[in-house]
N, C-alpha and C positions, 0 to 999 in steps of 0.2 A: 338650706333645706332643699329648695327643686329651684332649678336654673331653666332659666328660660333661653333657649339655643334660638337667634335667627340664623337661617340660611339665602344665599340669596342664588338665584338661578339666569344666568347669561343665555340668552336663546342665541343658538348662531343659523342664521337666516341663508341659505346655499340654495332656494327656489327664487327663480328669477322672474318668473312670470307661468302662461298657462298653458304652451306645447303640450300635450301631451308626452308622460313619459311610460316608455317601453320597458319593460325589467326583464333581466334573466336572471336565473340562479344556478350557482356553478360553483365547481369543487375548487379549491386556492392548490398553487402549485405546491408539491411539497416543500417543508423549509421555509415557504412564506408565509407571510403575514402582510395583509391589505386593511389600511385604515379606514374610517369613514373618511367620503368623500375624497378618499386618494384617485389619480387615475390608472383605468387600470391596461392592460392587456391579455388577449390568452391566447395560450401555449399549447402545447399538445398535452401538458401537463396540466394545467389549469391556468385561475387566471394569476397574475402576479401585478407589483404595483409598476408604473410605466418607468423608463429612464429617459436622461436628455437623450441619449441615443437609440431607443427606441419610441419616439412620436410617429413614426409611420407606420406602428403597428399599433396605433389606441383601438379601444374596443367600448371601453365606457368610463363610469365613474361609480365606485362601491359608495352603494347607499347606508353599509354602516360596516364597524369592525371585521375582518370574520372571524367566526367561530366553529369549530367542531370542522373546521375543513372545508367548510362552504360560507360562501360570500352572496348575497345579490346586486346586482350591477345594473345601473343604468344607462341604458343605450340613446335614448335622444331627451331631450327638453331644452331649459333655460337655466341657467345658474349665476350666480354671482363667484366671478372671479376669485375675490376675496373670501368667500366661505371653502373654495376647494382645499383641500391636503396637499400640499404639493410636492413628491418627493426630492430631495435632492439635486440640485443642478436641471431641476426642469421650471420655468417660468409661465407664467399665466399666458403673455405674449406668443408664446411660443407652442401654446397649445392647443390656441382660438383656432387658427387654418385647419391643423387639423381635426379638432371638434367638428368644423363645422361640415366637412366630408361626410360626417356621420349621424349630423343631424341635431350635435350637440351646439347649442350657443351659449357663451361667455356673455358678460353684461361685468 
């Protein structure tokens, strides 16, 4: 007759403490796509998601999907390492120094 559905809901925890955080909002580069919590970069094009070979141009961390061509990105606070997106061939290690240039710290 009627089914009773549970769901169950994983919070993934990526605030690390109480820095204040700065936000911008900005158009995604064409052809990209920026996940939550990826990191990201911007281009003259917009922003796109960072590579290992480009860590020295970080600019923040997309606070969620984008959609419709725009993203918001976080430019400083606290996060947990383990909550970030991390694209391809870029390591958390490896992207504390730079963070932290800009205001951003790993935990």
């Amino acid at each position: 007759m009627y089914e009773i559905k549970r769901d169950e809901l994983t919070r993934k925890n990526v605030f690390a403490g109480d820095f204040p955080i700065a936000k911008e909002v900005g158009e995604v580069a064409e052809g990209e796509t920026v996940r939550q919590y990826a990191p990201v970069i911007k281009t003259a094009g917009g922003f796109k998601e960072a590579t290992a070979a480009g860590l020295d141009e970080l600019y923040g961390i997309a606070a969620d999907d984008s959609t419709d061509g725009g993203v918001v990105c976080m430019l400083t606070g606290e996060f947990f390492a383990d909550g970030l997106t991390l694209p391809e061939g870029v390591t958390a290690e490896a992207l504390k120094p730079a963070f932290r240039k800009l205001g951003i710290f790993l935990k």
